[in-house]
N, C-alpha and C positions, 0 to 999 in steps of 0.2 A: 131767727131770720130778721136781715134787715130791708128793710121797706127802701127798695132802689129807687126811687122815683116819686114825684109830687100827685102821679097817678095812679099808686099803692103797691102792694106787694106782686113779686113777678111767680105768680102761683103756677104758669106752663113752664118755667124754664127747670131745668136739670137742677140737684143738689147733691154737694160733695159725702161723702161718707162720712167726713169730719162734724159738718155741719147735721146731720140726719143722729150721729152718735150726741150733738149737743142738744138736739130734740128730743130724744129718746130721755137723755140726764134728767131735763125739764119737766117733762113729761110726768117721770118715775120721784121727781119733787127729791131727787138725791142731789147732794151737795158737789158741784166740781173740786176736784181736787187740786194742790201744789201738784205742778207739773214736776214730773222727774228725770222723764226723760228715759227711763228704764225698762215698760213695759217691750214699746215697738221698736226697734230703732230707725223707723222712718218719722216719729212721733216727738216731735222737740218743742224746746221753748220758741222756737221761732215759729210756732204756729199761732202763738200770743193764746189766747183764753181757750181756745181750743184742744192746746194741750191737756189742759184740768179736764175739762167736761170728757175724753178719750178716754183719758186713765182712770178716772172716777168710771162709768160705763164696765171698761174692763174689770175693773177692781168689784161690782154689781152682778159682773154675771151676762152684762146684755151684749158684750162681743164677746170675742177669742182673747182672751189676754197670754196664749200660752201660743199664740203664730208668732213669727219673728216681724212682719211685717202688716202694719195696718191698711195701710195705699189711702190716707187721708186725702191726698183733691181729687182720686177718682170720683165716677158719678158714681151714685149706688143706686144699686137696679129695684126694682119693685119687691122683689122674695127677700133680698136683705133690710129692706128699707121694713118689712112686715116681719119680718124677724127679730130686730131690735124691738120694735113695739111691742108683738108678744112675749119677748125677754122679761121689756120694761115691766110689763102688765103680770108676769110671773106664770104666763101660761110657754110650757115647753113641749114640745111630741112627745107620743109614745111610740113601743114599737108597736100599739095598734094602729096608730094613723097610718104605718107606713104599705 
C-alpha cells in the first residue's frame, strides 16, 4: 500500500484484488515473480509490479491459478480478502468446517 497523502494511509477506503493478492505475497514473505502474463488473461504486464506479486500468489496456492479470469481492479470483498490471508498463513477448510 501506498500512503496517499501527507495525512497517512487511507485505511477506510476499498482495495483492489490486485493489490490485497500483493499483500497477501508480502505477507507469506514469498518472492513476486517475472510477470508472464499466462496465468489469467486479464493479468499483464501492464499492471507494472502487480503482475509478479498475482502470478507468484497463484503459483503459492493463495488464489485460483486454474480461473481464466482474475478481475484485478475489482474491490475484493471481506471473505476473499480473509481467504488469501488464510491461503497465505497455510490454513485451508475442511469438509468439517462446512
Amino acid at each position: 500500500m501506498k500512503q496517499s497523502s501527507k495525512e497517512g494511509y487511507n485505511l477506510g477506503s476499498n482495495i483492489t484484488r490486485a493489490e490485497m493478492a500483493k499483500i497477501a505475497v508480502n505477507v507469506g514473505k514469498i518472492s513476486p515473480t517475472e510477470c508472464t502474463g499466462k496465468i489469467f488473461s486479464d493479468v499483464t504486464i501492464e499492471l507494472g509490479d502487480l503482475c509478479g506479486y498475482i502470478e507468484a500468489a497463484a503459483n503459492a496456492g493463495i488464489i485460483n491459478g486454474t480461473a481464466q479470469k482474475f478481475r484485478p481492479a475489482d474491490f475484493i470483498t471481506r471473505a476473499e480478502s480473509l481467504k488469501m490471508l488464510l491461503s497465505t498463513a497455510g490454513i485451508v477448510p475442511s469438509l468439517e468446517d462446512q
